[in-house]
N, C-alpha and C positions, 0 to 999 in steps of 0.2 A: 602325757597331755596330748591329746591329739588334736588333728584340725578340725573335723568336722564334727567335736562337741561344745558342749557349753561352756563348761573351764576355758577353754581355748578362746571362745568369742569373749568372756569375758578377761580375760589375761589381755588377748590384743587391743580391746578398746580401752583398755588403762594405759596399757604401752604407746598408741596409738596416741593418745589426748596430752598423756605426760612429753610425750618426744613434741610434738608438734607445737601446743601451745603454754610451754611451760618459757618463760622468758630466761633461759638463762645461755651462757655462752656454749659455743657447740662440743666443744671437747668434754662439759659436763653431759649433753645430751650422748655423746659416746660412751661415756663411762655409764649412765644409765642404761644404755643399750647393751652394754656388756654386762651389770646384772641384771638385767632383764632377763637374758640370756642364761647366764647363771642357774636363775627361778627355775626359767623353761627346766632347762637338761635335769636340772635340782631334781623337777617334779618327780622321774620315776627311783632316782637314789642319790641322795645326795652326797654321799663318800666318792660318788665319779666326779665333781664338781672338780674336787684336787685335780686327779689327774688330766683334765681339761685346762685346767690352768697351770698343771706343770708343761704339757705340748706349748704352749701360748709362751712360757719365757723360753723354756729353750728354743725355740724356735725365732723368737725378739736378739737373746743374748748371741746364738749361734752365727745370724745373717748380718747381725753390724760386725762379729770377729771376722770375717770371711771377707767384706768388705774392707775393712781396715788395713787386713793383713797381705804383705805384697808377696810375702812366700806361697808358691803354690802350693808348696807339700804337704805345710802347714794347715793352708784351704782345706785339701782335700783329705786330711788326718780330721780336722773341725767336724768337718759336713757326714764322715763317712761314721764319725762317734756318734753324731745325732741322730742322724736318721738308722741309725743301728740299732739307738736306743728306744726308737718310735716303733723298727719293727720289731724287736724283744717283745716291747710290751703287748703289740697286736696278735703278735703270735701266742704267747704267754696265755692274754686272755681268749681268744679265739681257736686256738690250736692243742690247748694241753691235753684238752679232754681224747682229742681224739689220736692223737700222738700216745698218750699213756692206755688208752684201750687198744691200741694196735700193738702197739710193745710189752703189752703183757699176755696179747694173743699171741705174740713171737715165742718167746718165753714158756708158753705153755705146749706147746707144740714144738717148743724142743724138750720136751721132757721137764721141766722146774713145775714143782708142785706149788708152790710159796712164789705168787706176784708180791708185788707192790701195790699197796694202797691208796687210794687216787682220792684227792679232794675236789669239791666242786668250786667250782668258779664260773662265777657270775661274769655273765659278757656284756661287757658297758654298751650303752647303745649310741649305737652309729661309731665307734671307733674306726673301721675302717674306711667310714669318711672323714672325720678332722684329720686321720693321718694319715691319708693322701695330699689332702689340702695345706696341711705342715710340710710334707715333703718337696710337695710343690715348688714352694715359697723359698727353701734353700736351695735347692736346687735353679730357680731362677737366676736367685741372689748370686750363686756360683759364677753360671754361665754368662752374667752382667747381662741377663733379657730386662732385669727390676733391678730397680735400687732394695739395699735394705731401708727399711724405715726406722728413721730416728724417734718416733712415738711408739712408745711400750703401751698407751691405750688403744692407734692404728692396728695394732699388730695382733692384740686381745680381741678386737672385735671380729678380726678378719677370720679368726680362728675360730671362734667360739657365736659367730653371729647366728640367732636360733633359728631362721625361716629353714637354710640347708641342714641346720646342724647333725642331725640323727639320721636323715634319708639324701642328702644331697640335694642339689646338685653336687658337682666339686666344682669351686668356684676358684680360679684363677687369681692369684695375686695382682698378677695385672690388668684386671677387671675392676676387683672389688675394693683396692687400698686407692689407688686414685679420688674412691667414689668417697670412700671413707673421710678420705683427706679434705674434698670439697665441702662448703658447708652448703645444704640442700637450699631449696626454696619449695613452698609446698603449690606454690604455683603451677609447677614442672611435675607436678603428680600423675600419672598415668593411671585414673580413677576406672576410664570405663575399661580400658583392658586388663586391669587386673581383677575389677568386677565380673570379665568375661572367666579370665582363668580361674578363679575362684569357682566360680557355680560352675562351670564346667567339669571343674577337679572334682565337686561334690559330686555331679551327677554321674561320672564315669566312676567314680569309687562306691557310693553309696545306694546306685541302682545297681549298673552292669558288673562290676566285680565283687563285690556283697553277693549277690542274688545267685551269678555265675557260680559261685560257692559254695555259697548253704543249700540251693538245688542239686545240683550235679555234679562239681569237681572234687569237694570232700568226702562225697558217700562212696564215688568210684574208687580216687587213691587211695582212699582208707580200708576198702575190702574189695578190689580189683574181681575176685573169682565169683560176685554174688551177681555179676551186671552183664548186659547182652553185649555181645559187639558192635549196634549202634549208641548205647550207651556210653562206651566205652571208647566209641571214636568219639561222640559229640562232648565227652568229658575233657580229652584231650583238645579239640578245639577252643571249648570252656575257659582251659585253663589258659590257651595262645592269648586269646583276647583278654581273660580277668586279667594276668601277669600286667596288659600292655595297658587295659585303664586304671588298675590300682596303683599302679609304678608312675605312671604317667602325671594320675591325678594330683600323688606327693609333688612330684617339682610343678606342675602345672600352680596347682596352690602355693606352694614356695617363692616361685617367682612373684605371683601375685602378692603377698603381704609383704615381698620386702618392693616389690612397689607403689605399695601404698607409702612407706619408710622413707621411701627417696631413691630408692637402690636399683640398678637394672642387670638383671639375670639374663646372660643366653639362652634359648630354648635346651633344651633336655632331650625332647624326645619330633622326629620331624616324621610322624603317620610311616613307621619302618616294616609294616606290614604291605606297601608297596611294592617293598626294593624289588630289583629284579638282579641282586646279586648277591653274596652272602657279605663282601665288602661294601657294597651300599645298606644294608642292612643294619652294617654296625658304623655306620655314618649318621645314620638316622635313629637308633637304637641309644638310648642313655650315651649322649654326645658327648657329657662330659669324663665318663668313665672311659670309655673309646678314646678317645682323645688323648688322656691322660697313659691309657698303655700303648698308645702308639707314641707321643712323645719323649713320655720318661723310662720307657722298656724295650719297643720295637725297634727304635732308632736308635738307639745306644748298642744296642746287641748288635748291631748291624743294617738293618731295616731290607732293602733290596739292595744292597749296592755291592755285597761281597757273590754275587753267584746264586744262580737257582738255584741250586741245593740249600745254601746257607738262608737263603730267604724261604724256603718251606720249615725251615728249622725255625725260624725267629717267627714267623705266624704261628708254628705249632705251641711254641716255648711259649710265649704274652698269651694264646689264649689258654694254654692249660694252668701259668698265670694269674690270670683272669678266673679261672674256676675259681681257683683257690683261695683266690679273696675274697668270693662270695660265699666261702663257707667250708670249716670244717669236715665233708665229705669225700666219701668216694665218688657218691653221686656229681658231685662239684666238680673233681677232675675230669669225669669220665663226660660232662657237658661241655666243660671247656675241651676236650679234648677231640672232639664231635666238631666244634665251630674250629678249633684250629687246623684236622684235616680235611676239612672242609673248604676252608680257605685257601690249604695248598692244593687238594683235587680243582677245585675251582680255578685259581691261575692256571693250571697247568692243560684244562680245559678251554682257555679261556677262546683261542683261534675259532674252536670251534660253536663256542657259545655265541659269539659277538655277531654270528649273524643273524641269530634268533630276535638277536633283543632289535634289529632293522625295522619289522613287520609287528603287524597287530595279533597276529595268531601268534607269531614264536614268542611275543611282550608276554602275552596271557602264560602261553605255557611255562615260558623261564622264569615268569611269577608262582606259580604255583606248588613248582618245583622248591622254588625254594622256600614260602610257608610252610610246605610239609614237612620242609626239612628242620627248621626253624622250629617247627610245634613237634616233633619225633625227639629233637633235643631236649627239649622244655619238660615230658616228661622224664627225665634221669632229677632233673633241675627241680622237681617238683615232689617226684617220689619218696616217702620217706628212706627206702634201702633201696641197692640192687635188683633181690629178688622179687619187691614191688613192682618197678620199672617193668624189669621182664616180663612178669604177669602181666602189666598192660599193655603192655606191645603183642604179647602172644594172644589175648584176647581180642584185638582189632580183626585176628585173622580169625579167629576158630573160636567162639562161643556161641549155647544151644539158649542162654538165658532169655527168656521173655525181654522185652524192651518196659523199663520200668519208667523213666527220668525224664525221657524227652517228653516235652508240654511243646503248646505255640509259644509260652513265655519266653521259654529258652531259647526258640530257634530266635525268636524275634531280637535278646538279646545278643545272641551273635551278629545278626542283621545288624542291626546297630552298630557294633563293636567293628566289624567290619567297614560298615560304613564312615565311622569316623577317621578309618584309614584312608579312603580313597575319594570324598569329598574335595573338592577346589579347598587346598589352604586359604584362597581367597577370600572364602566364608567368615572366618574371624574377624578381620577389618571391616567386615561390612556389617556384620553383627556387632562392633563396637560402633562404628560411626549412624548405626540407626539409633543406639541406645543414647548418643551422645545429643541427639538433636530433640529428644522426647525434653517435658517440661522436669523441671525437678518434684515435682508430687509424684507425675508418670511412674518416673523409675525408681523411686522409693517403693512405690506399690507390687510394680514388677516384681522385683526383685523380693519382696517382702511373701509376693505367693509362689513364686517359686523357692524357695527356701522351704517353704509350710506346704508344698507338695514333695519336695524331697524327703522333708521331715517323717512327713504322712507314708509317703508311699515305699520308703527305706525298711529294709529288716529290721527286729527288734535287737539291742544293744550295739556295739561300736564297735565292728573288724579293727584292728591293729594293722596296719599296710604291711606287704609282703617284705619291702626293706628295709625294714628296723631290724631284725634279725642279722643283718649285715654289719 
């Protein structure tokens, strides 16, 4: 069930009407909201419902033992069972297939005629964000940042609440059980900014990264050798900005429906096509995934406090890390592995970057620098193999192909795509506070033809978002 179909409008305006004006006491609107939830995740298989709701008690049962218990050892035998157990299973479903095709390409190439026979397994969606957001929560509980919570329906919802559930954000314990805890008032609703991020989300997913797509970025990775060299750069650009509105568009809309719910989300993504470093990059870049391996990975490992060297090693380490959660590949490592020496070239650089970024000429160039660097990653991250990737990197330099792809449509949606990076953030507040002063027929109508232009002028059928597959 995705956001920008029908099912989905009509699923939220029942969830929507039942939450809001159903008279009953809040802990029952919770428990609603948690099968509501349920539904959601239900839609695409419902045998993963279980294991969403096995995360949700162990994760209830695990954080009040942990708090109870004064032995540390104890704690830390608790926490380190469970969250063992969360990545067993992540890996289990995410990892087997390509763990058992590597090791029986071992196998074969040591001489064994006779592999092992490999079954399929189906990859629940969004696993590897509830089990972030699970690990999170013990790990808080641990370090005493959060109480555990004494309600097993606070703790169900936090886990299983549908707006992040599949694509993220990762939503903090400390954010979102508070909010849980409070009972809302619909008063306090944040109707026109979430009406902002809403049609915003639409129009970044369902013009610019749609379009990005089914014109140029799939015809080039899917047969790299048939397309010119400006094809073949302008696909890889394609793909910098589709990744950044279709990715974007998910939490952008995510935050918005669970503000219409009473709920407030941090941003996700802060226009990271700015940065002018590769560490502001991933400041601004999915903030709460960043965030999350800089908290519960970089800083544990060490962060910067053991020595240069050790601190090239724990950026290397969190972002090859970081590949690897995003996906079963070589490709994956070899992306993360890219931002993570990256990272260290980059400190290690840093004396003599820092005077670039002083002036308006070195801003541009040490911006540009690192887009390129950023979109050169992005295909490993994109491609379906290796010898893909390669291919389009070696044709950026040297292909005779005709120029097939490029239209005005397309440059125009990178205009755009870019544009919405380097735009005054400013822009939003003020597009919400004009929308907020219009009459209410006004912005009924508004908003009713912008929807029925999006409708209209969207490709035919519903892309799937790039992070579901995550």
């Amino acid at each position: 069930m995705l956001f920008p179909t029908a099912e989905f409008a009509i699923f939220f305006i029942a969830v929507f009407a039942l939450y809001w004006f159903t008279p009953v006491p809040h802990t029952i609107k919770k428990v609603f909201l948690i099968l509501a939830s349920y539904f959601y995740y239900g839609y695409w298989d419902p045998r993963f419902v279980l294991l969403l709701i096995g995360y949700s008690a162990v994760s209830y049962f695990t954080a009040l033992y942990i708090q109870g218990e004064p032995n540390q050892l104890k704690q830390k035998r608790a926490i380190t069972y469970s969250v063992g157990v969360f990545l067993l299973l992540l890996g289990f479903f995410k990892y087997y297939g390509f763990l058992f095709i590597n090791f029986n390409s071992l196998l074969l190439k040591a001489g064994y005629i006779h592999t092992f026979p490999m079954i399929d397994v189906l990859l629940p969606v969004g696993i590897s964000f509830f089990t972030f957001q699970a690990i999170s929560y013990l790990v808080d509980v641990k370090r005493g940042t959060v109480q555990a919570s004494r309600s097993a329906v606070d703790v169900f919802l936090y886990i299983s609440f549908f707006p992040q559930l599949v694509a993220g954000p990762i939503v903090r314990s400390s954010v979102l059980l508070p909010q849980i805890q409070k009972v809302p008032e619909r008063g306090e609703i944040q109707v026109y900014r979430a009406a902002v991020l809403i049609m915003g989300g639409l129009f970044k997913k369902m013009i610019i990264a749609n379009y990005l797509s089914t014109e140029i970025v799939d015809h080039v990775f899917q047969n790299p050798s048939d397309y010119s060299q400006l094809d073949t750069l302008f696909a890889i650009y394609g793909y910098s900005i589709q990744i950044y509105c279709d990715f974007s568009a998910y939490s952008d809309m995510a935050i918005g429906v669970a503000l219409l719910l009473g709920f407030k989300y941090p941003d996700n993504f802060d226009q990271p096509y700015r940065s002018l470093s590769l560490q502001e990059f991933w400041k601004r870049w999915h903030i709460s995934l960043s965030s999350w391996l800089r908290d519960y990975l970089y800083i544990p490992l060490g962060g910067s406090r053991k020595g240069t060297l050790m601190t090239y090693r724990n950026l290397i380490l969190t972002m090859l890390l970081g590949g690897l959660w995003h996906g079963a590949s070589w490709n994956f490592i070899i992306w993360g592995a890219l931002h993570g020496f990256g990272l260290a070239v980059e400190r290690f650089l840093d004396p003599f970057i820092k005077p670039l970024r002083e002036n308006k000429f070195g801003k541009i160039l040490v911006g540009v620098i690192v887009f390129h660097f950023v979109s050169l990653a992005w295909v490993y991250f994109r491609a379906s193999d290796f010898g893909t990737a390669t291919t389009i990197l070696f044709r950026v330099v040297y292909a005779q192909n005709p120029t097939e792809l490029i239209t005005p449509f397309i440059v125009l949606l990178l205009v755009v795509g870019v544009l919405i990076n380097v735009l005054p953030s400013k822009i939003y507040p003020y597009i919400e506070e004009k929308i907020s002063v219009m009459p209410i027929y006004a912005q009924v109508v508004l908003f009713g033809l912008l929807f029925a232009l999006l409708a209209i002028m969207s490709p035919d059928g519903v892309m799937p978002f790039i992070y579901f597959q995550f």
